[in-house]
Phi, psi and omega in degrees: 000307177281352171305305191299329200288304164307331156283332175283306204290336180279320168332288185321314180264352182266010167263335169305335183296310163330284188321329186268346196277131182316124155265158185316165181272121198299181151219162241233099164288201161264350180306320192297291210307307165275014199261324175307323211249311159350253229314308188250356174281136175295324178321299192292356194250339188271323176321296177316301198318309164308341182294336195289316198260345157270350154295324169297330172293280159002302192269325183289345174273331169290341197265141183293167156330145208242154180261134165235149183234104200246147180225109173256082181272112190243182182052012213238173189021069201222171155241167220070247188301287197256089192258097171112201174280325195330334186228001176316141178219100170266166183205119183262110184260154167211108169243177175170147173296126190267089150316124181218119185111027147117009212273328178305294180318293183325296183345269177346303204273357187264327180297317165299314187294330181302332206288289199298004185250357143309276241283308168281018164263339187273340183299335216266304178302328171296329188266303163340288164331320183263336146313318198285325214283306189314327168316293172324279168332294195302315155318342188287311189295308215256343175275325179300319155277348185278351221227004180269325210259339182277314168313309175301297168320335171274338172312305193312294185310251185352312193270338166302330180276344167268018178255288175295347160291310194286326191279345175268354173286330200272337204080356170250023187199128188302175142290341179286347194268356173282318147330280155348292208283353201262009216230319217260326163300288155002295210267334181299301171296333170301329179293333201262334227267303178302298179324299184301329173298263158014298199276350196249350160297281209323302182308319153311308196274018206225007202226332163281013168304288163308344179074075194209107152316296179259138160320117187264356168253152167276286160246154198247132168224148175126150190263088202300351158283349188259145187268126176312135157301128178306142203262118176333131171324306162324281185305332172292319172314325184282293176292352151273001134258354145324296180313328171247016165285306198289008194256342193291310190302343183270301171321334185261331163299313173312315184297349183284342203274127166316287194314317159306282174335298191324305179295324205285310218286327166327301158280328100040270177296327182269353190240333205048242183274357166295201158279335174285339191266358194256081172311127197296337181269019184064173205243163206283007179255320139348294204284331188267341172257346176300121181289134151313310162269022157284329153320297234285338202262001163290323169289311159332295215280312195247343191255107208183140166314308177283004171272333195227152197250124170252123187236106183259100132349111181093187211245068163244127195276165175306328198274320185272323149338311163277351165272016170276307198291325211277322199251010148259338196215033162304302198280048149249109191308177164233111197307200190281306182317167161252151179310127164310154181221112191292106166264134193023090173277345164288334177086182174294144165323109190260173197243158191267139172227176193233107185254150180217120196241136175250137171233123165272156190051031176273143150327309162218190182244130198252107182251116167240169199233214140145145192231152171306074169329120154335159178286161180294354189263359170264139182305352158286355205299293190275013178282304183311315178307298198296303206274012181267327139319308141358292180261345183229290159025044160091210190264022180256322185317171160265043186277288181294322188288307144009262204303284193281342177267354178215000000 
């Protein structure tokens, strides 16, 4: 009797047993990665949020000063004459402020520049995201080979320690060298054991992108070397002119800025009409008239071998740095022309003024100061360079920690 109960029960249970088993983890490209991190980060979700509270702020920067209604009753409940209402005296006020200069506007236009510098806070917060994940991802990839690589080495080290155990049974080999291999096994396994850690930080930390503890994935697929296929013209087109509302749009939220203005106007007054007087990120009009072929004769003109700094990182030696640079950028030829050459980019000496710009309704105010540096080729340049890092360097200097903070 309990033999049959013990098989029916075992009957019972082992579909359930099926029923419970783990399926593999699906895997993961990177389109899956950012489309995940679109979706669940907070930054990109705070932007949105915000809009709802700077439209109202808006519409409310639109209203005029509100009427005050005021009621004053004097004499009244008192005794003698002003005993009861009889002698009572009210006086009904209607006040409000007379906006004069423009202010109502200003109003208007610093709430629209707020409203409107979402959108290029979020592409900015968006790109950012999206340079970690690719980062992120790439770690996945490159911890996921390292640790494909460590196993393959330990396959190696095993089959060298029975080869060399057979050569010390034969006698055609020392014990030390069985040692060596068994030493060599060892350290192949400390390796694949560091790889697997490597791979389950990278998995963790690329998954908490999304806010997931644990990795819902396994394998990372798709090959990170390999280059995307080119996009239809049409569509490279669109997106260059994206590229240039946001970057027109970013100029005009800077230009709103004390601190941006500050800067613009600055070179400007000490450089004039040179190059150095020329803001590098270009002005909202610059931006709106630049031609494909003024890229094009600029990349012509300046993107050259003779032109350009190769800066090499990391624990790489001279000799292969340069067998690096030779087998990425051997063949880039130097054209027949010579580099163009940009004469006198500072322009002439100017005599010091003192510009004062008005932005209405900016929050605070931006004081810039500056005098014209010797060239870099002068024995003043880094003495200057040092105290100016000294003395100024942000919010590290002593200007700011000194000066401005007390």
């Amino acid at each position: 009797m309990w033999m049959r109960l013990a098989a029916l029960a075992a009957i019972a249970f082992v579909p359930c047993v099926y029923a419970q088993g783990t399926t593999p983890a699906a895997p993961l490209t990177l389109d899956d990665a950012i489309a995940r991190v679109a979706q669940y980060h907070p930054d990109l979700r705070l932007a949105q949020a915000q809009r709802p509270v700077w439209e109202a702020r808006r519409d409310a920067a639109g209203l005029s000063p509100p009427l005050t209604v005021g009621v004053e009753l004097e004499n009244a409940l008192g005794s003698g004459d002003t005993r009861g209402f009889d002698a009572a005296e009210v006086t009904v006020t209607l006040a409000g402020v007379l906006e004069r200069g423009g202010k109502l506007d200003a109003r208007r236009a610093v709430a629209q520049a707020n409203l409107d510098s979402l959108a290029p806070q979020r592409e900015t917060a968006r790109l950012d995201l999206m340079a970690e994940v690719a980062r992120r991802y790439l770690a996945v990839t490159d911890a996921r080979q390292q640790l494909r690589i460590a196993e393959t080495d330990i396959e190696q080290r095993r089959r060298a320690v029975a080869a060399a155990r057979l050569r010390l049974q034969a006698g055609a080999s020392p014990e030390s060298v069985l040692l060596t291999a068994q030493a060599m096994l060892a350290q192949a396994e400390l390796d694949r054991d560091r790889a697997r850690q490597m791979d389950q930080s990278a998995r963790a930390s690329l998954s908490a992108l999304w806010r997931q503890r644990e990795p819902g994935f396994d394998v990372v697929t798709g090959d990170p070397m390999q280059l995307p296929a080119l996009q239809d013209f049409a569509v490279l087109a669109e997106e260059l002119q994206r590229t240039r509302t946001r970057a027109i749009n970013g100029q005009r939220v800077a230009m709103r800025q004390p601190g941006p203005l500050a800067a613009a106007v600055l070179d400007r007054v000490a450089y004039g009409d040179a190059a150095y007087g020329i803001p590098g990120d270009g002005t909202v009009e610059s931006l709106a008239g630049i031609t494909r072929d003024q890229i094009v004769a600029y990349h012509t003109a300046f993107w050259r071998p003779d032109n350009a700094t190769l800066i090499v990182t990391g624990a790489m030696g001279a000799e292969d740095g340069f067998a690096f640079a030779e087998q990425a950028l051997g063949g880039w030829v130097r054209p027949a022309a010579s580099l163009p050459v940009i004469a006198d980019r500072a322009g002439p000496v100017r005599p010091p003024r003192v510009v004062v710009v008005d932005l209405p309704g900016a929050g605070q105010a931006a004081v810039t100061a500056a005098v014209r540096a010797p060239l870099r080729s002068s024995d003043d340049w880094y003495p200057l360079a040092v105290a100016n890092a000294v003395m100024g360097s942000g919010q590290s200097g002593y200007l700011f920690q000194e000066v401005r903070a007390r």
